[in-house]
N, C-alpha and C positions, 0 to 999 in steps of 0.2 A: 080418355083420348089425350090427356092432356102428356104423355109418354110420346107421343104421336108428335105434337105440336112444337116440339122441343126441335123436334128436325128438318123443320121448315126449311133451316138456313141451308139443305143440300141441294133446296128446289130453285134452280136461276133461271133467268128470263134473257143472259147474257153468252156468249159463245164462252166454254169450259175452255180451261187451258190444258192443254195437250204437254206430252213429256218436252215439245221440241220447241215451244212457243216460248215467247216473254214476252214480258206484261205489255211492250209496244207493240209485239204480232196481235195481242186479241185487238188495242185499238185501229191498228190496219185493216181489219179484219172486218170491225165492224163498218167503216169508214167505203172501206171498200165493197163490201157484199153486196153481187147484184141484186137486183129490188123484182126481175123479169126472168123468163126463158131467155128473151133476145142478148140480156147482158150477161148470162151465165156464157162463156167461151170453152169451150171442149164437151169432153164427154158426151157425143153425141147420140151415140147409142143408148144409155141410159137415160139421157133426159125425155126420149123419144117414147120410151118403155115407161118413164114415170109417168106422160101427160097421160098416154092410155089410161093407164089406170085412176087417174082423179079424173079424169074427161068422165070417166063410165061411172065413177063414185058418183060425180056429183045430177050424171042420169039419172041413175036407180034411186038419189033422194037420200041415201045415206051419211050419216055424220060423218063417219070416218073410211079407212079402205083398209086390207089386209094388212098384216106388220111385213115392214122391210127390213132386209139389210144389208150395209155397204160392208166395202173391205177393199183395202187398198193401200198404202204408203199414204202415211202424213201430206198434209201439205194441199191436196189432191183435190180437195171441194168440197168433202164430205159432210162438212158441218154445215156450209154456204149453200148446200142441195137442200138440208133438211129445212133448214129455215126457208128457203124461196118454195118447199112441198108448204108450209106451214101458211103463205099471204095466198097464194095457191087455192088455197083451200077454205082462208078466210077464217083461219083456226090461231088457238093459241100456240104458243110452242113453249114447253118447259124441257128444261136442260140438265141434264145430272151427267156425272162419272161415273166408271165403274167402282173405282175406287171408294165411291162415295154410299156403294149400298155394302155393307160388308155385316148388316146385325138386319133381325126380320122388323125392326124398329124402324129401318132409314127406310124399307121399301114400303113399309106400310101408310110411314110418312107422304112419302112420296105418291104413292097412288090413290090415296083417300083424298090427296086436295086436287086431283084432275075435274075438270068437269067434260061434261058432253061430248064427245066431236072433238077433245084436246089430242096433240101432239107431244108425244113422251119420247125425244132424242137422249142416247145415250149411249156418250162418246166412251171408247174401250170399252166393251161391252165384258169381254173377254176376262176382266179384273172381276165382277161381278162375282162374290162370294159363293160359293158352288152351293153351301146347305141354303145360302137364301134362295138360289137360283130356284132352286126345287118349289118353289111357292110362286114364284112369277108365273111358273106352266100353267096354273089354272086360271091365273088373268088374265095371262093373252088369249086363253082359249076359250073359260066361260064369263069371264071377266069378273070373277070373285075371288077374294080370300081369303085363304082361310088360316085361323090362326089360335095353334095353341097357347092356352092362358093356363098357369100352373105349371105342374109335376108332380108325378107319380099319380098316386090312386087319386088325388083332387083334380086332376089335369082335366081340361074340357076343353073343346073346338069349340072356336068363333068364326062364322061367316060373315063377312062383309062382301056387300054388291058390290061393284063397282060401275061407274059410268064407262059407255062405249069409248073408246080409243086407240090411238093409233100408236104403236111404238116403231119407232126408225132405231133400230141400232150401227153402231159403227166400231171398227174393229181392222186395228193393221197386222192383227194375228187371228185369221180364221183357222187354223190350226190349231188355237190354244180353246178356241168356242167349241165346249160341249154338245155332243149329238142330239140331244134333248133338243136344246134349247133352237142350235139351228134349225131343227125340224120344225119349229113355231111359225119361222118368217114365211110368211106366201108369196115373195120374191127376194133375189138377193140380185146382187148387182156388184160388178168390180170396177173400180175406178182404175185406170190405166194411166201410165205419163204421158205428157202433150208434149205435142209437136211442137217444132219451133216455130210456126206460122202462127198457131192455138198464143202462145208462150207472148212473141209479140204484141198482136191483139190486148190483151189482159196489159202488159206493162203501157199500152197507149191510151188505153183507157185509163188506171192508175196516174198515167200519169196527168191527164186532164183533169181528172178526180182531185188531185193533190198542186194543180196549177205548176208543173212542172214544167219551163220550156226547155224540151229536149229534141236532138238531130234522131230523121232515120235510121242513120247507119249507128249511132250510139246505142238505140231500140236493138238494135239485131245482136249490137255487142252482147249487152247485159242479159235478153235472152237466151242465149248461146253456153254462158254461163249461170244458168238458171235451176241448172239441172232436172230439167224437163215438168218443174213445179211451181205450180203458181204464187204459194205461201212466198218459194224462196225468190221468183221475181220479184213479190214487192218489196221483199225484204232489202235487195241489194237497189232498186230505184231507191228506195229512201235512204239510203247509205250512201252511196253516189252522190245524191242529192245533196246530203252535208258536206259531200267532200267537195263538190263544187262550187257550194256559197262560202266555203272558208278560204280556198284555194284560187276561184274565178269569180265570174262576176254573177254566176248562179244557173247560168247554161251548159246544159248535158252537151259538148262535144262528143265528138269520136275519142279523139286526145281524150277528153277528160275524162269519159269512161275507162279506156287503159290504163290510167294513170289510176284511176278509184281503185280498179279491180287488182291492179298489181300493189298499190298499197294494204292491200284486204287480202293481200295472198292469195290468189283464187287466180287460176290459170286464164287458158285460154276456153277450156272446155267444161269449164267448172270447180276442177278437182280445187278441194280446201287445204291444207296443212295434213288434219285427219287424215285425209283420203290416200293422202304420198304417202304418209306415215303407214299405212295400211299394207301398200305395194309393195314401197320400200322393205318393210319387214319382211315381207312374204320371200321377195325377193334376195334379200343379203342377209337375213338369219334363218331361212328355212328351204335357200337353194330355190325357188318358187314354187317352192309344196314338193306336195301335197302337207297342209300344214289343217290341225282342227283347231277348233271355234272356244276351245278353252287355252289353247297354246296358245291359239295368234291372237286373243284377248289379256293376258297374261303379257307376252312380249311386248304388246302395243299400252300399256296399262289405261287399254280401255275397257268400261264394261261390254259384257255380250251383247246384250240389249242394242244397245248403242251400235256396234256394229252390225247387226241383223236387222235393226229397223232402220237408220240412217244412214250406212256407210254401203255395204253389201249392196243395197237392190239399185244403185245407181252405176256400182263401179260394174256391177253383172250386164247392164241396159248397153253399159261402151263396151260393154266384151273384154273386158280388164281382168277378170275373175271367173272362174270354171271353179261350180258345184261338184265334186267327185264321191264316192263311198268312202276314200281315204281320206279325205280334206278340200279344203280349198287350194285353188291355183291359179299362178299368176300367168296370163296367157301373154302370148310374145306381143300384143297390140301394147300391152303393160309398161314391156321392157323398153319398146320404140318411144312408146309416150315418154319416158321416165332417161329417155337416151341412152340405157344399160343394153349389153353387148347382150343377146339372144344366145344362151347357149344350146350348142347342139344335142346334146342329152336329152335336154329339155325336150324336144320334142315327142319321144315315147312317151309321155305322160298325159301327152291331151289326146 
């Protein structure tokens, strides 16, 4: 075991960092996280479907409840769900990446030190090394593993038990999650973007959380530009927030929100540099599309990723962008936004 113990360091007790985070998102993060149902804001649907299910777990007397899984754009809750299922439930919660199981070493690591009744979150699930994946199916299912020791004619199988538990996966590409493995979860759940009502709430809270004195209508600004995500509301109150104690007397105006948000290049509706850069291209080097996802990657010298997980399902949400078989397109709300003349052409294409 002592092969085993080596890998300890992939098991945390702290929120994983995500592709889109930095090292101030996890302390927001933590700071922030609601502790209740009542302080989690949005996703109402899901969270109504989650208490079911631990209300009925914690009837029937049972340690844990079926495995779940989230999917949805960053930003979104997903991690802050799992931990509020975890006090919930009055369980531990341990945390890995997908990235982080890639040898039958790191998973074995990791599920030998669960105990009873624990919560096993695991963000990107999706990264999750496919030949270990193949070994996980029997733990979720009879909760042992098994594990070949050797090669060739010496080879033998080891079973390890395992204690009951629960895995929450999470995952901003359920497309890329193998059939196997999705077929494990006994529910799945999609996290949606919020509202700007949802959106507010979250930065009023944050901001009380963080002794912030800021105006209503400054709240509505920075929501509005939030891009219907909560990670990225707090992101830009704390931004704000600098820019106000260096520039004012340390009070969120209206004014002083404009002034943050236009210093921070970040329009009226969100869009970032990125985002223009996106259109932009689409628009005045590819006529606006139909353009594909390796071209407008290449032009834009951004990676795909980046634009498929970040850039794409926000500009899609304002109707900026049209999915086609031939490419992407930049729709005429694009051209208006962007002040560029709508050409008549264009319209056969959408």
């Amino acid at each position: 075991m002592k092969n085993l113990s080596s890998h300890n360091q992939n098991i945390k007790r702290i929120s994983p960092v995500s592709l889109t985070k930095t090292e101030e998102d996890k302390n927001i993060d933590l700071t922030l996280r609601p502790r209740n149902w009542d302080e989690f804001i949005g996703q109402e649907r899901v969270k109504k479907n989650l208490r079911i299910i631990i209300e009925a777990a914690k009837e029937r007397g049972e340690p844990c409840f079926e495995h779940i899984l989230f999917y949805g754009n960053s930003g979104l809750g997903k991690t802050s769900l799992a931990y509020l299922i975890a006090s919930e439930m009055k369980k531990n919660i341990r945390v890995v990446t997908g990235t982080t199981i890639q040898k039958t070493g790191d998973l074995a690591a990791i599920l030998t030190n669960l105990n009873q009744g624990d919560i096993l979150f695991c963000d990107e699930c999706h990264r999750i090394n496919k030949q270990v994946e193949e070994f996980l199916y029997p733990a979720l299912e009879d909760f042992k593993l098994n594990l070949i020791l050797g090669s060739g004619p010496m080879a033998r199988t080891m079973e390890l038990k395992l204690p009951r538990f629960t895995f929450i996966g999470a995952t901003t590409r359920i497309a890329l999650l193998s059939s196997p493995l999705r077929n494990r979860f006994g529910a799945t759940f999609q996290f949606n973007f919020y509202e700007q009502k949802d959106i507010e709430k979250i930065i009023e809270r944050a901001s009380k959380i963080l002794n912030i004195d800021i105006e209503n209508e400054a709240i509505k600004i920075i929501a509005r530009c939030s891009r219907f995500t909560p990670r990225v509301a707090n992101r830009l109150l704390k931004r704000v927030r600098d820019f106000s104690q260096v520039n004012s007397n340390g009070k969120i105006t209206k004014d002083i929100a404009l002034e943050a948000l236009n210093f921070l290049e970040i329009d009226e509706i969100g869009l970032e540099v990125g985002d223009r850069k996106i259109l932009e291209t689409i628009i005045k080097k590819f006529n606006g599309g139909p353009v594909g996802l390796q071209a407008l990657a290449s032009a834009t010298l951004e990676e795909e990723e980046a634009i498929l997980d970040i850039y794409e399902p926000y500009l899609m949400q304002l109707g900026f962008i049209e999915r086609t078989p031939r490419g992407r397109i930049a729709t005429k709300l694009a051209y208006k936004h962007l002040k560029i003349k709508y050409p008549d052409s264009q319209g056969s294409l959408l």
